[in-house]
C-alpha positions as CSV (number, residue, x, y, z in Angstrom):
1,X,-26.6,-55.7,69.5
2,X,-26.6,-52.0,71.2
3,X,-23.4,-52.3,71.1
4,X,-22.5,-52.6,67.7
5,X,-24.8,-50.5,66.6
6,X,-22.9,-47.4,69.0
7,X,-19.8,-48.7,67.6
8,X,-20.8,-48.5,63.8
9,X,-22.5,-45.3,64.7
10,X,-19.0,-43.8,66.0
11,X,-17.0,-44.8,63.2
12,X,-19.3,-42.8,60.5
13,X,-18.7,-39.7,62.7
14,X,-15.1,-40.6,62.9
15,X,-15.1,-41.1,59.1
16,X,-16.6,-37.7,58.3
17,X,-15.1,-36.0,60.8
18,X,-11.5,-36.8,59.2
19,X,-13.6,-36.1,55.4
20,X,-14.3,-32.7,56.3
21,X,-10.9,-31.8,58.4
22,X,-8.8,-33.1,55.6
23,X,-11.4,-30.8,53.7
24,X,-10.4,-27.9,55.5
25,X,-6.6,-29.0,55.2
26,X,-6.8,-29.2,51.4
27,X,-8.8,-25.7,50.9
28,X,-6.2,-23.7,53.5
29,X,-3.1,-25.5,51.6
30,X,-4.4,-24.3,48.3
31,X,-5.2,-20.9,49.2
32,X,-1.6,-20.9,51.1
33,X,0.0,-22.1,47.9
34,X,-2.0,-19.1,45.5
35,X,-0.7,-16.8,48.2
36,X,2.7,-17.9,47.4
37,X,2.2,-17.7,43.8
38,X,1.1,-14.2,43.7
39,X,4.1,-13.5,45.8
40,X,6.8,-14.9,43.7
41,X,5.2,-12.9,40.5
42,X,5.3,-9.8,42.9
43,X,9.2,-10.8,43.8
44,X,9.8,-11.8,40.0
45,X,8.8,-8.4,38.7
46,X,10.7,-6.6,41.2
47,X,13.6,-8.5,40.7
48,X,13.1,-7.3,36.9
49,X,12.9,-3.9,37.6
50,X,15.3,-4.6,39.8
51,X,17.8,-5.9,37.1
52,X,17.0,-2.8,34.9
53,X,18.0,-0.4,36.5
54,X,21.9,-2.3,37.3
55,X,22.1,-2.5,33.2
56,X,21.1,1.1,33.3
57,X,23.1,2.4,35.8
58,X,26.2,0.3,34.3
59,X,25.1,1.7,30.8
60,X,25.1,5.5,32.3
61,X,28.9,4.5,34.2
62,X,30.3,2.6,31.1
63,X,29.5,6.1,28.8
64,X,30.8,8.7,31.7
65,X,33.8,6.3,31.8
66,X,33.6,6.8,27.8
67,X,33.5,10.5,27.9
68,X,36.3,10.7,30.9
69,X,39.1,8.5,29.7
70,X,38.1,7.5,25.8
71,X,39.7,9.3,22.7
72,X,38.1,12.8,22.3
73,X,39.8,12.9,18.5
74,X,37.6,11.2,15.5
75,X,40.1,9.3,13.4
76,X,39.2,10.3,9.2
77,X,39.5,8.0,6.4
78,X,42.0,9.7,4.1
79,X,39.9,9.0,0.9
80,X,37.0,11.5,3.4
81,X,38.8,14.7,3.1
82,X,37.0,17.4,4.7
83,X,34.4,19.6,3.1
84,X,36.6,22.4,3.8
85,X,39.8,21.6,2.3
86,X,39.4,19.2,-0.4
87,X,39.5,21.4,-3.5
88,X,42.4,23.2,-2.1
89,X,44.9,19.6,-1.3
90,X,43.7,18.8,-4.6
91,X,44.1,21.6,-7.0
92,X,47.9,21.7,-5.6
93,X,48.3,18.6,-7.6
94,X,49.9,18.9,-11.4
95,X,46.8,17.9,-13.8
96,X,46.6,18.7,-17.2
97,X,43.3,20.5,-18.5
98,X,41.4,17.9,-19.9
99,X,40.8,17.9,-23.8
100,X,37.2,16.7,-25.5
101,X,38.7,13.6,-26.9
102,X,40.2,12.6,-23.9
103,X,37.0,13.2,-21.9
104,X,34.1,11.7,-23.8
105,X,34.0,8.1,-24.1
106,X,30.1,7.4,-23.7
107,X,27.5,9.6,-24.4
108,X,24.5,8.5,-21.7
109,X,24.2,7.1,-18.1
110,X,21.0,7.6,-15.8
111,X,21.1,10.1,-13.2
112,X,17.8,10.1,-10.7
113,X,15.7,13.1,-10.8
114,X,13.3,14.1,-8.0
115,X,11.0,16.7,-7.5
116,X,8.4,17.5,-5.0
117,X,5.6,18.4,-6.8
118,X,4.1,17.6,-10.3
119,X,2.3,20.0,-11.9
120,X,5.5,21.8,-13.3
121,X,6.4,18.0,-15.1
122,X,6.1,17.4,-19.0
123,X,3.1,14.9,-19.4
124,X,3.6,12.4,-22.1
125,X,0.6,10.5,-23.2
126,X,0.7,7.3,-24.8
127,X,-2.7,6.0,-26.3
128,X,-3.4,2.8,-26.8
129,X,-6.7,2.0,-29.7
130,X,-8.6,-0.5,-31.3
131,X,-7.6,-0.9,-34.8
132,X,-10.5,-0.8,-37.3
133,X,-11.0,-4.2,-37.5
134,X,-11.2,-4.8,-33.6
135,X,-13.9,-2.0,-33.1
136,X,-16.5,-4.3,-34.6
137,X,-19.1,-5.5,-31.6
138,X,-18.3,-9.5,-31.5
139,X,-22.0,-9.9,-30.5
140,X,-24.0,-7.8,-33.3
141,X,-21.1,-6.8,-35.7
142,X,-22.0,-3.4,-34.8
143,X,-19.8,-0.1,-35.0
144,X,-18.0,0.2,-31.0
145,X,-18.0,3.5,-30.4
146,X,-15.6,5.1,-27.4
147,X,-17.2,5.0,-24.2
148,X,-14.0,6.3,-21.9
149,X,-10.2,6.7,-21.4
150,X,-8.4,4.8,-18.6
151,X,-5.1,6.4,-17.4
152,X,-2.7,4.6,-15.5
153,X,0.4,7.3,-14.6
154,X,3.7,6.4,-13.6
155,X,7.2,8.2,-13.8
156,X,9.9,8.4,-16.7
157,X,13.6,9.0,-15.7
158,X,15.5,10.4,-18.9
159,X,18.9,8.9,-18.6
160,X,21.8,12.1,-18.4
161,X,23.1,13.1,-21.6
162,X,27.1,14.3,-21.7
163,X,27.4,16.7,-24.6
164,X,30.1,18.9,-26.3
165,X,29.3,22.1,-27.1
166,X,31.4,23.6,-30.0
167,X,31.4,27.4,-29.8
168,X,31.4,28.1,-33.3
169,X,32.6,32.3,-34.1
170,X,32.2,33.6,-37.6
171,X,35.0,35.8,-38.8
172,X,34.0,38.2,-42.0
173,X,36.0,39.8,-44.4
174,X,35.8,42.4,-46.9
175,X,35.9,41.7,-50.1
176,X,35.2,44.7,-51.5
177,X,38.6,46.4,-49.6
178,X,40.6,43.0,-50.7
179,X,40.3,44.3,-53.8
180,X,41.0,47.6,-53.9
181,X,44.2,46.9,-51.9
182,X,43.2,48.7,-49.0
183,X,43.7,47.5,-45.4
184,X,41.3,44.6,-45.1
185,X,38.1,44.7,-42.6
186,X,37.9,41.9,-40.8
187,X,34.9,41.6,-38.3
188,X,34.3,38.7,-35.6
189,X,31.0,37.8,-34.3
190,X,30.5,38.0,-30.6
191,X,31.2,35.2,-28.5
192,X,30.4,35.3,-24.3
193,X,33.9,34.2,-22.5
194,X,34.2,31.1,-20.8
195,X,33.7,30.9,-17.3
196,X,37.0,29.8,-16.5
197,X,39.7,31.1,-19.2
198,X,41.6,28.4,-20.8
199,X,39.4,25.7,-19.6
200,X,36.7,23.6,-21.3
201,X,34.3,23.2,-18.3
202,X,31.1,24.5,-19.0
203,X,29.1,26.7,-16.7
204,X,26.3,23.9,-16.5
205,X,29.0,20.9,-15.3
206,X,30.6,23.0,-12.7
207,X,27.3,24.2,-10.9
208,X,27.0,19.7,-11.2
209,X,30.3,19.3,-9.1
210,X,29.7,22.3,-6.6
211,X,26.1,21.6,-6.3
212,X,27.4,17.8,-5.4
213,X,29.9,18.1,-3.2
214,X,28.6,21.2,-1.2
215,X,24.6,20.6,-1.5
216,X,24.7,16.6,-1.3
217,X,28.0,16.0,0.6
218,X,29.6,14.5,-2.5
219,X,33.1,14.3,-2.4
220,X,35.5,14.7,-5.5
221,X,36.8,11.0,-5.9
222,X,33.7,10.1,-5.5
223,X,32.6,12.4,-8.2
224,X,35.0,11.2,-10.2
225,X,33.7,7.5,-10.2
226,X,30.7,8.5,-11.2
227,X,32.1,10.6,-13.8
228,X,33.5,7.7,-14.8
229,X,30.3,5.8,-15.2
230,X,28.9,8.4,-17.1
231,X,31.8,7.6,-19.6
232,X,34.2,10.8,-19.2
233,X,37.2,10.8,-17.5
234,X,37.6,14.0,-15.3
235,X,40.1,13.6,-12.5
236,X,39.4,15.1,-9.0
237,X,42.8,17.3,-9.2
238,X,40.5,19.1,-12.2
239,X,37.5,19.6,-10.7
240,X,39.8,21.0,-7.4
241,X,41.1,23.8,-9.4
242,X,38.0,24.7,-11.5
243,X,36.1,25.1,-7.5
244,X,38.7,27.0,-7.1
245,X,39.1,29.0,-9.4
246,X,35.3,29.6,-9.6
247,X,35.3,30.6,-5.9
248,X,38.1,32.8,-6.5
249,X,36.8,34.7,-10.0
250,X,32.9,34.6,-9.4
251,X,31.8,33.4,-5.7
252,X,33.7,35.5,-3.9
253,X,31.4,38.7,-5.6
254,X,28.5,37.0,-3.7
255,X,30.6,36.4,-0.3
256,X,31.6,39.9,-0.2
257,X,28.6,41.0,-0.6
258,X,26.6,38.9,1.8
259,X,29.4,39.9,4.0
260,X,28.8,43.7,3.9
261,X,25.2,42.6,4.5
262,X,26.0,40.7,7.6
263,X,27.8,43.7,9.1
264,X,24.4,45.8,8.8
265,X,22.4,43.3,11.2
266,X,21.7,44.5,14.9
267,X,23.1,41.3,16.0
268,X,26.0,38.3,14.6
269,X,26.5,35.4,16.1
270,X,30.0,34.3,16.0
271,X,31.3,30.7,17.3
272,X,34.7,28.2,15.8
273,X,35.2,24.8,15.7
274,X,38.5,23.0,14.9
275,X,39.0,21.7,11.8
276,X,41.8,19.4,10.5
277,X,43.3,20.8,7.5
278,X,45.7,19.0,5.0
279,X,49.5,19.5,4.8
280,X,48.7,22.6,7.2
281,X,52.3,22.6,8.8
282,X,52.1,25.9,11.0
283,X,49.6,25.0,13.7
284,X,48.4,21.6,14.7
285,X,44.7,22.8,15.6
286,X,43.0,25.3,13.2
287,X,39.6,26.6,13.1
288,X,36.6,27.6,10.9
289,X,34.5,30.5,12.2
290,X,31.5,30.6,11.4
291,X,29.2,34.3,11.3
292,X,25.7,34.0,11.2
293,X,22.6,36.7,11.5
294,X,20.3,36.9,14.1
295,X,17.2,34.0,13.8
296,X,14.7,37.1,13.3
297,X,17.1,39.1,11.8
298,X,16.6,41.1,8.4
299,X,18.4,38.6,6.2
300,X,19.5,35.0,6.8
301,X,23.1,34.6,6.4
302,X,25.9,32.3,7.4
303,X,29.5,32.8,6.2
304,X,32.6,30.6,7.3
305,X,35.7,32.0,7.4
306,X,38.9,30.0,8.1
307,X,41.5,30.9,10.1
308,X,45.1,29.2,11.8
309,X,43.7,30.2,15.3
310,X,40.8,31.0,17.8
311,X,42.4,34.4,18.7
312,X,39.8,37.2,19.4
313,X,41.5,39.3,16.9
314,X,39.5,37.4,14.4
315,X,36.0,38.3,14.8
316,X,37.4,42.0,15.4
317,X,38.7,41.7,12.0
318,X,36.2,40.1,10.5
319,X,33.7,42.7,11.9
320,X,35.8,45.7,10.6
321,X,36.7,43.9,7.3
322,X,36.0,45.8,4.0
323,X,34.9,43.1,1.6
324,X,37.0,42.3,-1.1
325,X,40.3,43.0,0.6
């Protein structure tokens, strides 16, 4: 009976004995296996970093291999001509001055209008009442009498108007002399002279097409498209020789001027860039120099001033140059 009872007794400490080893097993294998969890995130995030930096460092080779061996010349879409140039390709063209009949077709298109501020806009007020009728109370049949205003604002774009201007000149004669068979008086009224001779463009639509394609980067076949919309037709061999010509009658006043300004600062700056000029058959590279005053200088001022080379003897010139020669 001792017996069994010893035996029994042995086999419940054998029992938990194996409960708590396997216990101890279980805990130490699941703390093992967090261990390795946290160390494959730690490898997996290295191993990002890692691959990182190889795109980076293949980016950074890939552009030095870019800058080494790849084109240094930007090809340009023909229908881009430079800044520079374009009035002058263009104005060598044969055009005919344009006539008002064979310019005006439409009278309006819109043309955005932006300003900064508001105060200097035109305020147009549009009221919106009761009519007699209406202003009786629904309630009492009382008189309503105005208790506010509500204003809601918003902008108004005025579409672009394309006019023709007749300059109209009086002529008088006297009558008096006509009969008396002396030599006739004849006396014109004054008239101001056209800003280009022999052309119909207007002072106000060539300050449009220079302030376009000089302020906004608008070149002239684009212009012309657009001219188009508005419902003239002025071609971009026109518009070349009226810049022209402007730049040649009037602007150069100012450029001569700023120029003998330029020459009375302490300091000028004074760098070139190449340029690719059109039909320009004497030298495959030429330049525009650009002069500019010092950034605390008296006067700001930037000039450009084109020229075939890069040769020193440029800037000397330049520096000695009396404007208007």
């Amino acid at each position: 009976m001792k017996t069994n009872k010893s035996k029994l007794k042995n086999n419940e400490n054998t029992s938990e004995y194996n409960t708590n080893f396997f216990k101890e097993k279980s805990t130490f294998l699941e703390n093992e296996n967090n261990n390795l969890s946290k160390k494959v995130n730690i490898l997996e995030e290295e191993n990002e970093i890692l691959e990182a930096k190889v795109k980076y460092y293949e980016e950074m080779l890939r552009l030095n291999a870019s800058k080494k061996y790849g084109s240094s010349s930007e090809k340009i879409n023909p229908e881009q001509i430079s800044i520079f140039n374009e009035a002058e390709k263009l104005s060598q063209k044969e055009s005919k001055e344009p006539v008002a009949e064979e310019i005006i077709s439409k009278r309006k298109a819109a043309r955005s209008k932006k300003r900064k501020t508001y105060d200097d806009l035109e305020v147009e007020k549009i009221y919106y009442t009761l009519s007699d009728e209406e202003k009786i109370c629904p309630k009492c049949s009382n008189k309503l009498h105005e208790m506010k205003t509500e204003i809601r604002k918003e902008f108004k774009i005025i579409p672009a108007q394309v006019k023709i201007v007749h300059h109209v000149k009086q002529v008088y004669a006297c009558r008096y002399c006509d009969n008396e068979g002396t030599s006739g008086t004849i006396i014109r009224a004054k008239m101001p002279n056209p800003i280009l001779k022999g052309s119909m463009v207007s002072l106000s639509l060539l300050a449009f097409i220079i302030n376009n394609k000089y302020s906004k980067a608008l070149p002239l076949y684009r212009q012309e498209k657009e001219f188009n919309n508005f419902g003239i037709d002025i071609s971009r061999q026109n518009m070349a020789k009226w810049i022209v010509s402007a730049s040649n009658d009037h602007l150069k006043i100012f450029y001569d001027r700023l120029h003998e300004e330029l020459l009375k600062e302490d300091i000028v700056h004074a760098d070139e860039t190449t340029l690719q000029v059109i039909d320009e058959k004497d030298s495959k590279k030429n330049y525009m120099w650009l002069y500019a005053s010092a950034k605390l200088g008296k006067n700001q001022i930037y000039l450009y001033d084109y020229k075939a080379s890069r040769a020193n003897k440029h800037p000397k010139i330049f520096s000695i140059r009396v404007p208007g020669t």
